[in-house]
N, C-alpha and C positions, 0 to 999 in steps of 0.2 A: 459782284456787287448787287444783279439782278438779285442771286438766290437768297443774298444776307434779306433785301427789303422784302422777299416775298414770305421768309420765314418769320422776320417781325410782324408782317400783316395776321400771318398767322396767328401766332400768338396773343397779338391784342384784340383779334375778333372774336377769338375764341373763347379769351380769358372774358372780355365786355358781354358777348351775348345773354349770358344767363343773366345776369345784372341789369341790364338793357331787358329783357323778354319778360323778367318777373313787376316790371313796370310798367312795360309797353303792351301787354296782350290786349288788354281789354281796358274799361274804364275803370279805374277803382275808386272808391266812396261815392259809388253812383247806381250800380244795379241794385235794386229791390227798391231803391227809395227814391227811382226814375218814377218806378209804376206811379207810386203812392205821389209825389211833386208834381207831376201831368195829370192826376185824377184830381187829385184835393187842393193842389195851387190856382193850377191851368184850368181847373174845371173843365177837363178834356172828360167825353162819355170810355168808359172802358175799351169796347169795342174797338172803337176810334184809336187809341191807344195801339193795339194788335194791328189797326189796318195799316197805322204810320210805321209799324217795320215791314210792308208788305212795299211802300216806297223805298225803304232803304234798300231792300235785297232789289229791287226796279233800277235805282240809281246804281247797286254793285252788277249788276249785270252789264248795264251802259256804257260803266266805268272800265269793264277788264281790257279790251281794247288799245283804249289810250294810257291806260296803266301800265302794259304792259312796253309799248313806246316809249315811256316816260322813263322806266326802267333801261331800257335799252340807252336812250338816247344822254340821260342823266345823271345814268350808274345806281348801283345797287347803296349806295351810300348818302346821296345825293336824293334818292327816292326816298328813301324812312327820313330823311327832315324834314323833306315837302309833307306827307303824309303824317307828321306829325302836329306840323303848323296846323294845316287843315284838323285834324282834331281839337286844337288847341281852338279854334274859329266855333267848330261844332258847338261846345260846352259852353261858349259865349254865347251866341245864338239860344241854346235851349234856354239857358236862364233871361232874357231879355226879351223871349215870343211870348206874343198878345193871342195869337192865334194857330188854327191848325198848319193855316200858309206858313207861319214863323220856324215851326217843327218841321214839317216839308224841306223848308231848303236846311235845315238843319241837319235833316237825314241824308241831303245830298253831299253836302261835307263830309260827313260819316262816312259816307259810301266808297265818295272815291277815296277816303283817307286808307278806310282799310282796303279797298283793292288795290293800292300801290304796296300797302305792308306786310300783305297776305301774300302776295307775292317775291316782293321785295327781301324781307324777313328770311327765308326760308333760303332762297337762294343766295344770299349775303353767306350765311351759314354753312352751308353747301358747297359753294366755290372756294371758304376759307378753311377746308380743312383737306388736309394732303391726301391725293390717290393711296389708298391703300384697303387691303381687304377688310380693312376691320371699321371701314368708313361709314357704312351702315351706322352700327351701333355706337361708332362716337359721334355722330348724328343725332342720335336716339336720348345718350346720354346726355346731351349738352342740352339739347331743348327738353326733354323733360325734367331737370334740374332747374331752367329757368320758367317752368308752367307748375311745377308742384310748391316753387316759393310764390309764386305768383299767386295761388290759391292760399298757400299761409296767410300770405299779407291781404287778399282780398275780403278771407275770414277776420281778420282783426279790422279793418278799415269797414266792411256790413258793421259790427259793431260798432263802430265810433259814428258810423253816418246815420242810423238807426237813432242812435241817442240825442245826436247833435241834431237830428231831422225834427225832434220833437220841443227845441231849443228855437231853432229858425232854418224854414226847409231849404235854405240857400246855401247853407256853410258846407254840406255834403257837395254839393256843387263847383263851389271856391275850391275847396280840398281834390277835388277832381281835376279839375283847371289846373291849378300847382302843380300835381304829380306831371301831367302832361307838359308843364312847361319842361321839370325835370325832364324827362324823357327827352322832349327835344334834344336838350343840350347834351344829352347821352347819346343819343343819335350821329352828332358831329364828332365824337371819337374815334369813329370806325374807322378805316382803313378801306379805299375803294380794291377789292379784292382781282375784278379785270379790266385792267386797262385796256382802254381803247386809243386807238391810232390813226385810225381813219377820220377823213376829213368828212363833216357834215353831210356833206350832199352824197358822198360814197357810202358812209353810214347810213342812210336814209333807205337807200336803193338797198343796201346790205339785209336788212333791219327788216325791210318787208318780204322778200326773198325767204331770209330765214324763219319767218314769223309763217308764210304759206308753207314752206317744207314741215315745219313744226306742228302747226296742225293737222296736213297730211298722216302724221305719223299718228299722233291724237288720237285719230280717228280710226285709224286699220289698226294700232295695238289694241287689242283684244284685253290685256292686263290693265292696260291701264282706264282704258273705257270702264270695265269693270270697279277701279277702285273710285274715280271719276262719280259714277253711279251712285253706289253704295253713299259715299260722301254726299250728296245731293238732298238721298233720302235723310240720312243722319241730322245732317248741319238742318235741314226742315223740322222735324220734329224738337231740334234741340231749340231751336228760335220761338217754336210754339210755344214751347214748354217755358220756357224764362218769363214768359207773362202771363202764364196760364197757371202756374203756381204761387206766384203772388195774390193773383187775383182772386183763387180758391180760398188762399187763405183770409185774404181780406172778406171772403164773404163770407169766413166763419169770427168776424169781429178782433182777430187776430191785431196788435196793435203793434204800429212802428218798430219800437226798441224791441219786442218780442221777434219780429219777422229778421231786423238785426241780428241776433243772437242767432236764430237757428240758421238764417244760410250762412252765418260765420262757420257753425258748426258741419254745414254742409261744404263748405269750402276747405276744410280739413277733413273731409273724407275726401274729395276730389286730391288735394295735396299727396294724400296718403298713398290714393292708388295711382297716381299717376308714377309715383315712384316704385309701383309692381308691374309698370308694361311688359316689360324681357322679360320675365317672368310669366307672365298671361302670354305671352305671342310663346312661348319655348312649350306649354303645355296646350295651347290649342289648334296653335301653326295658322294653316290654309282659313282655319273655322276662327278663328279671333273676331274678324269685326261681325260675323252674322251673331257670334255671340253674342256681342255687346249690343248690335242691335233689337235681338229677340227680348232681354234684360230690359234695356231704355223703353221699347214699345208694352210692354208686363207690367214694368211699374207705372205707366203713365195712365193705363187702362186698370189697374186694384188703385192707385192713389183716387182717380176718380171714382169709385165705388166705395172707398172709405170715405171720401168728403161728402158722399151723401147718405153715410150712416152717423156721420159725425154731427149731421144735426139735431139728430136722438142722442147719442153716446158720445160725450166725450174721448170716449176711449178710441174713438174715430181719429181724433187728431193725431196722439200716437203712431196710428197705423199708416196715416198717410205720411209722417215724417219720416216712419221706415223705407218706403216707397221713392221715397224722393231720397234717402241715401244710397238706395241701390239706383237710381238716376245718375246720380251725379258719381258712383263710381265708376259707372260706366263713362260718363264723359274726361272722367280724371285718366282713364287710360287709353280712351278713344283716339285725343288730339297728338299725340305725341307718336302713336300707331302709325295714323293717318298721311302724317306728314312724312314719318320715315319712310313706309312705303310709295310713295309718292316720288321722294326724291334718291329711291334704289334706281339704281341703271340708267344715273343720268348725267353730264356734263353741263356747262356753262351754253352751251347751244340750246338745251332745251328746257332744263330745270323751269327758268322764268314762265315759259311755254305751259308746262303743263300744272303749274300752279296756276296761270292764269283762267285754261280751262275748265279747271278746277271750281274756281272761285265762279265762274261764269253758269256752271251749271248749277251750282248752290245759290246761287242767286236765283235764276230761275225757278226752282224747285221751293224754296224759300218764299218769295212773289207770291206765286200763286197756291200755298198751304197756307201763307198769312191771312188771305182773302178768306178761306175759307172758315179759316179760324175765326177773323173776326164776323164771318157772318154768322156763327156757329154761337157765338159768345153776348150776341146780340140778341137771339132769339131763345136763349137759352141757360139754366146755371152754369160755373164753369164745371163742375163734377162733373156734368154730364155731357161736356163739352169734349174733359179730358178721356172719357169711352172711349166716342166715337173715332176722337184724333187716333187714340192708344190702339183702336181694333184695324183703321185705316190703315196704321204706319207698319203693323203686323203682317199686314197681309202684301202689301211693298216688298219686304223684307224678305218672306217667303219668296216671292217672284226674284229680287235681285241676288237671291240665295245661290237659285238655280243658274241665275244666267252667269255669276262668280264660278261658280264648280270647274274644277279644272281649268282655270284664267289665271289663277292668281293664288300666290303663298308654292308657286313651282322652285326647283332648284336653280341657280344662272341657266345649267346645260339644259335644263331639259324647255325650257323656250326657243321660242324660231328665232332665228338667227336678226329677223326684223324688231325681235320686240326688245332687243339688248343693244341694238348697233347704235346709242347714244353712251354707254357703259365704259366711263370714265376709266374703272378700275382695270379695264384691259391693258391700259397703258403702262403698266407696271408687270404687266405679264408678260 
């Protein structure tokens, strides 16, 4: 009877995720015409703008912690509805603040919403699909199926908030809010994948116990420190980039419904490649993310060198649109990379665990590139904004290149015996 409910869990979390994930990743009918509603509604200064996600990633860092107890104590099921509520607060909040204070705790919503679902997410998915050696990759498959529909719909929904932005810049907003209530309610379909048995106060003791061993390990695997890293640097640069592209273009007069249209368009190159990951990891292996991140930091350093030819030559705008579609295929095939490898050689013990440290260190790293960003953006065009970021994050990459070599993209056997002793799939062996 146990195995019949544990095989239905399976099934309904498996079949719900993609459905669930191409909803829930991120906002939809709200990026690109966040920037433009906080500058041109809120009469928020730009800068300002870039410095309020330097609080969100401040608040995801504070958050991973209790995120991660919350999961524990809560369930993996029970956490993506809380974290959805809280998003659903977030989007209330932004459309209702008077001021920076109003957006502040609006990003703290934010914060901890996604560090319970950044977490939560991943592992729900994780523990709902059966030991077996081929778990990797339907892993792989199942969330990038639900992040390359996610980028369809996010491509059609730029479009509609882009136009409707120009109608009344609220209605992108409302349209946000709904998807989110949606999502809630999808949320409570799940199936809690590990039960728990223990009483409270043994849980508690349990919880912290394991949560210390778990970063123990964190910290001396070598692999995953590495992928930890890498991620840190990545998810920094991508967070710059999402307001620093907007902002270029707006400073080249670029209008609403126009800005619409192209990151729709770029949201179907990210869809695109997101559905070539196995494909890009099977031809470049160990060398995948340094790839993708040599790519992402190139094009964010020529995009900026074309936005400052583009104020002579139109034909600059072109150029930088090509630049930001090689961006964003890099991020189309980044995310679903990232998390696979992350959640290779791991069980219900630590999964939560080292998405959480995960999350903890991209926040940090996030923090304090925002700062810098915005002080960069303050004193400066953004073209010239986007060099400097684009020659910084190059030079990152280089260094996390090296200390990756030989960490990570190895065979099972050929790691120490420490860096697999969480490695679910043994149990089948």
């Amino acid at each position: 009877m146990e195995e019949t409910s544990k095989i239905q869990m399976r099934k309904r979390n498996m079949k719900l995720f993609p459905t669930y994930k191409k909803l829930s990743w991120d906002y939809l009918f709200f990026y690109t015409v966040n920037f433009l509603f906080l500058t041109q509604v809120k009469n928020i200064n730009p800068a300002d703008v870039v410095l309020i996600d330097s609080f969100y990633y401040l608040f995801a860092m504070a958050s991973q912690i209790p995120a991660t107890f919350s999961i524990e104590f809560l369930g993996r099921k029970n956490s993506l509805i809380l974290g959805n509520v809280l998003g659903c607060l977030y989007m209330v909040v932004v459309m209702l603040s008077h001021n920076l204070f109003y957006l502040i705790i609006a990003e703290m919503l934010s914060a901890v919403a996604f560090a319970i679902k950044e977490s939560a997410e991943p592992s729900l998915l994780n523990e709902s699909i059966p030991p077996t050696k081929q778990k990797s990759k339907i892993f792989g498959r199942i969330s990038e199926k639900g992040m390359s529909s996610y980028y369809m719909i996010n491509a059609i929904s730029t479009i509609i908030a882009g136009i409707l932005y120009e109608v009344n810049p609220y209605i992108p907003l409302i349209l946000s809010l709904t998807t989110l209530i949606i999502v809630t309610f999808l949320s409570t379909l799940f199936i809690e994948p590990v039960k728990r048995t223990k009483s409270k106060e043994v849980r508690s003791v349990s919880q912290r116990k394991e949560l210390r061993e778990a970063f123990k390990f964190v910290l001396k695997s070598e692999r995953v420190k590495s992928l930890i890293l890498f991620s840190a640097i990545i998810t920094g640069l991508f967070s710059i980039l999402a307001n620093y592209e907007v902002s270029m273009l707006e400073d080249l007069d670029m209008s609403a419904s126009y800005l619409g249209i192209l990151f729709a368009i770029l949201g179907i190159v990210a869809a695109l490649s997101t559905k070539k990951q196995e494909e890009f990891h099977n031809k470049f292996r160990n060398k995948s993310l340094i790839t993708i991140g040599f790519l992402a930091a190139g094009s964010c350093v020529f995009a900026g060198i074309a936005g400052i030819m583009a104020k002579q030559h139109k034909i600059g705008v072109l150029v930088i649109i090509v630049f930001y579609i090689a961006k964003y295929f890099c991020a189309g095939i980044y995310y679903p990379l990232i998390e696979k490898y992350l959640s290779n050689f791991t069980n219900q013990e630590i999964d939560t665990k080292i998405f959480t440290a995960n999350n903890f260190l991209k926040s940090i790293a996030s923090t304090v590139v925002g700062v810098l960003a915005a002080f960069l953006l303050d004193r400066m065009e953004t073209a010239y904004c986007m060099i400097i970021i684009g020659c910084i994050f190059f030079l990152f990459i280089i260094l996390v290149g090296k200390f990756m070599k030989n960490r990570v993209g190895l065979k099972p056997e050929e790691y120490p015996k420490n860096e697999v002793k969480y490695d679910k799939i043994k149990e089948i062996i």
